[in-house]
VEXMIVEX-477813 format. One record per residue: residue in three letters; x, z, y of N, C-alpha, C, CB in turn. Coordinates in steps of 0.001 Angstrom, whole numbers, padded with zeros to 6 digits, always signed. Atoms other than C-alpha are relative to their C-alpha. Glycine has a CB too. Layout:
ALAXZYXZYXZYXZY...
end
This chain:
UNK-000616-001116+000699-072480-039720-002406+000786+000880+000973+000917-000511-001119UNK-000585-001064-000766-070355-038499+000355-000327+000871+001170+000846-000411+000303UNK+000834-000801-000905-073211-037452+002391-000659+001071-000544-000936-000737+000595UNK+000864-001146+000935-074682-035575-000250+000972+001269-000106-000396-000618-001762UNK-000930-001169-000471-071394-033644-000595+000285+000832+001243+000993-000383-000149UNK+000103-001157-001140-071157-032724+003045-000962+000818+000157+000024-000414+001163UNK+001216-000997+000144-074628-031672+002710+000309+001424-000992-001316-000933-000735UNK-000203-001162+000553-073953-029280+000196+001712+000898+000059-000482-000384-001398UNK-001241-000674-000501-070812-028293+001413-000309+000561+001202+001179-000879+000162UNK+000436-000739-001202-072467-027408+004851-000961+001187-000555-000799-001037+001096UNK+001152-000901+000439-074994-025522+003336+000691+001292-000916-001179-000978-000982UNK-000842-001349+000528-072688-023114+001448+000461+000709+000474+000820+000009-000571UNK-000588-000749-001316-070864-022524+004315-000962+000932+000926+000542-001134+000986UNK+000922-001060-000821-073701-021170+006062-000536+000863-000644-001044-000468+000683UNK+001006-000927+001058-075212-019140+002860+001304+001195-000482-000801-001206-001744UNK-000968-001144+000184-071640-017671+002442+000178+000968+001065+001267-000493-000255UNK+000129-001130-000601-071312-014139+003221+001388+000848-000620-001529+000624-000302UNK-000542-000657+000638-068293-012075+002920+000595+001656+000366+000742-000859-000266UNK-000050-001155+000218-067648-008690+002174+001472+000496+001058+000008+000171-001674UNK-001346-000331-001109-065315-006962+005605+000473+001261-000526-000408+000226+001813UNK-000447-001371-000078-064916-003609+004630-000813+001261-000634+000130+000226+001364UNK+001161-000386+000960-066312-001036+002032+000909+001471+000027-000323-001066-001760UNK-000446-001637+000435-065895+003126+001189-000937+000557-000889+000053+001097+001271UNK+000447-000576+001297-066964+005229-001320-001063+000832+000769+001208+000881-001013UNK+001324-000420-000743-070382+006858-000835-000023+001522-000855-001607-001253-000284UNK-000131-000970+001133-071411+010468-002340-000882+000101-000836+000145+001143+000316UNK+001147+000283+001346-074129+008847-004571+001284-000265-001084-001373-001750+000211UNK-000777+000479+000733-070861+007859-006344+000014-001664-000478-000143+000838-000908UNK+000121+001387+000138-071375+003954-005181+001130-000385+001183-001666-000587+000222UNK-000635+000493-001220-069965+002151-001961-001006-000367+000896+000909-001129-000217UNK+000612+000533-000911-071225+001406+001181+001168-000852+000628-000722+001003+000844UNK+000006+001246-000213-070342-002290+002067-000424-000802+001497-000761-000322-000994UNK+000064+000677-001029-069901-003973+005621+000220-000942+000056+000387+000258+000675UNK+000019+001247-000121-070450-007709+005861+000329-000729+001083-000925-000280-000269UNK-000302+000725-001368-069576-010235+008592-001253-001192-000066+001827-000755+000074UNK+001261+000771-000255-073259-012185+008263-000410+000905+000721-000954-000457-001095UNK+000341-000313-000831-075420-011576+011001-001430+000398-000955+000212-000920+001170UNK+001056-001363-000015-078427-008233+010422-001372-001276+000008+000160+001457+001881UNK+000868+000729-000806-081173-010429+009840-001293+000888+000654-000489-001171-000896UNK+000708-000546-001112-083370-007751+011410-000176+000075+001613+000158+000821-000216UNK-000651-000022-001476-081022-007580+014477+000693-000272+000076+000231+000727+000685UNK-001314+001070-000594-079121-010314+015519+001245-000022+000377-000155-000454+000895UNK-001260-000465-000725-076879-008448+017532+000628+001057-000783-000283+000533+001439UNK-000683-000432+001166-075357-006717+014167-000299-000833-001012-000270+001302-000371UNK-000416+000111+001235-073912-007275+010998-000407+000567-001194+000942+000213+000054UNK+000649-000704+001188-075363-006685+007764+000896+000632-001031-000839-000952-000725UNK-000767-000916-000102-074574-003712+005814-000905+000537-001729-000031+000948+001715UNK+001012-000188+001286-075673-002692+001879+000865+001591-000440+000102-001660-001526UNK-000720-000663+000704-074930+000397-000074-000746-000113-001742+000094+001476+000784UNK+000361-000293+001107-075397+001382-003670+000395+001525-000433+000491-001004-000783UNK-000403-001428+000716-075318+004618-005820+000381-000582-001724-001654+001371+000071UNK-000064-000445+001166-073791+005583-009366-001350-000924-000821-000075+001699+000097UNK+001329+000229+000982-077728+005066-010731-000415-001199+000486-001282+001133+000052UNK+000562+001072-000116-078315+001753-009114-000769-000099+001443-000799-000133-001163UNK+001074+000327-001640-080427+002854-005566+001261-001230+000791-000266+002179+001514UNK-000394+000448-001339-079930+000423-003239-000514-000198+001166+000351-000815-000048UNK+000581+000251-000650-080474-000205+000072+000762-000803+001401-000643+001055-000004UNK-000181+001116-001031-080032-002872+003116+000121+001057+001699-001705-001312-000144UNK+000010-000528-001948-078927-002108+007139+001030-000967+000313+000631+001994+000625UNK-000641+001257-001207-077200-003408+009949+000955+001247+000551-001433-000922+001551UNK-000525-000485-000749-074121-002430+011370+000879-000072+001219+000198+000327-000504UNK-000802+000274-000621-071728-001876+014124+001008+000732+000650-000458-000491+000504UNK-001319-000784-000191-068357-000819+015531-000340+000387+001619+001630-001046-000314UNK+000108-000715-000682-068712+002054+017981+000894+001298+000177-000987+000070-000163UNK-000766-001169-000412-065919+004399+019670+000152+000227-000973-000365+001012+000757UNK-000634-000903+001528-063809+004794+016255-001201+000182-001362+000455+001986+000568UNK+000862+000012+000944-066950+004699+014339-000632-001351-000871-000885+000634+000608UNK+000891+001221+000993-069359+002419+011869-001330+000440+000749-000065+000226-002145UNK+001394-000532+000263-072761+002859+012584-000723-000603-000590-000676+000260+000883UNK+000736+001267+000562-075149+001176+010433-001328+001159-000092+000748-000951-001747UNK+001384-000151+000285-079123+001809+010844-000303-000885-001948-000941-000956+001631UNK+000598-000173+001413-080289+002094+006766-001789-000529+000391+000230+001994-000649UNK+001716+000543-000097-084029+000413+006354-000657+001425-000331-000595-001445-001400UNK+000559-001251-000151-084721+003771+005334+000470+001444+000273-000501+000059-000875UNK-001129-001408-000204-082010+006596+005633-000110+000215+001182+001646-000108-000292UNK-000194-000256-001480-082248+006135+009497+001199-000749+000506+000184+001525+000303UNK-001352+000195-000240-079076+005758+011773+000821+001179-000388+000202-000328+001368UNK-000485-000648-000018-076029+006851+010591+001313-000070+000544-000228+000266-000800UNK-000848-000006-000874-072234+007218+011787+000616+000718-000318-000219+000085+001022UNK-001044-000408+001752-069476+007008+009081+001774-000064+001249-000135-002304-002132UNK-001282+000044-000575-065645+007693+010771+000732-001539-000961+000872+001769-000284UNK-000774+001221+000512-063854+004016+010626+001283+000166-000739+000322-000833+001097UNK-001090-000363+000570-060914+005518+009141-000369-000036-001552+000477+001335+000570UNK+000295-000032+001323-062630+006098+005903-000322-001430-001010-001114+000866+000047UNK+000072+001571+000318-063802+002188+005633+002135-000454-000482-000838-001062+002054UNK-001162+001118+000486-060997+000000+003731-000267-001941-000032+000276+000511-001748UNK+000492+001565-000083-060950-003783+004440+000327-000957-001063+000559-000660+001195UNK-000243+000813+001482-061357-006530+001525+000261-001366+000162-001260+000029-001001UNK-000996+000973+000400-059995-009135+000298+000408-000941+000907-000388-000665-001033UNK-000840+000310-000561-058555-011623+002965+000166+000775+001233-000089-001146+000062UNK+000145-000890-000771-059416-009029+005735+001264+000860+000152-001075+000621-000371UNK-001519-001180+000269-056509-006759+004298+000878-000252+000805+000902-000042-001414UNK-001069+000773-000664-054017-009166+005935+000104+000704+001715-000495-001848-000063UNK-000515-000273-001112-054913-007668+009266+000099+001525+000135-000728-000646+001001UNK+000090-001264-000227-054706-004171+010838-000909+000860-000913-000347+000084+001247UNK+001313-001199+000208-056445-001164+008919-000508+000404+000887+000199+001203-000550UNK+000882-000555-001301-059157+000500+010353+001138+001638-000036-002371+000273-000453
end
């Protein structure tokens, strides 16, 4: 029994993902910066937005000279001012962007 628990206690740990830092989009949704690793590209962080009507869509991002950048699977790259990002829930605790 108490192997079975670490098992599924390891395994959560690695499937949990949590939400670093999010801003308002002008679909009237948020775009959402994660601290799991892009599984496209390793060497970023994965990155979601949404609209008002429900679009969504998946990217990868990363922190560049005062900026966000997150490549969109289809929007392209883009390159949002870090000032506008707000950080969530235990994140808050440290510095704003």
């Amino acid at each position: 029994m108490k192997h079975l628990l670490l098992t599924l206690l390891a395994a959560a740990t690695v499937a949990h993902a949590d939400n670093f830092a999010e801003t308002d989009n002008q679909a009237g949704g948020k775009i959402t910066i994660m601290t799991d690793v892009c599984e496209t590209d390793k060497n970023l962080s994965r990155a979601y937005f949404y609209t008002r009507d429900g679009l969504t869509e998946e990217g990868c991002w990363k922190y560049d000279a005062e900026t966000i950048v997150i490549v969109w699977e289809r929007q392209g790259k883009r390159r949002y001012p870090i000032n506008t990002f707000s950080l969530m829930g235990g994140y808050r605790k440290f510095k704003a962007f």
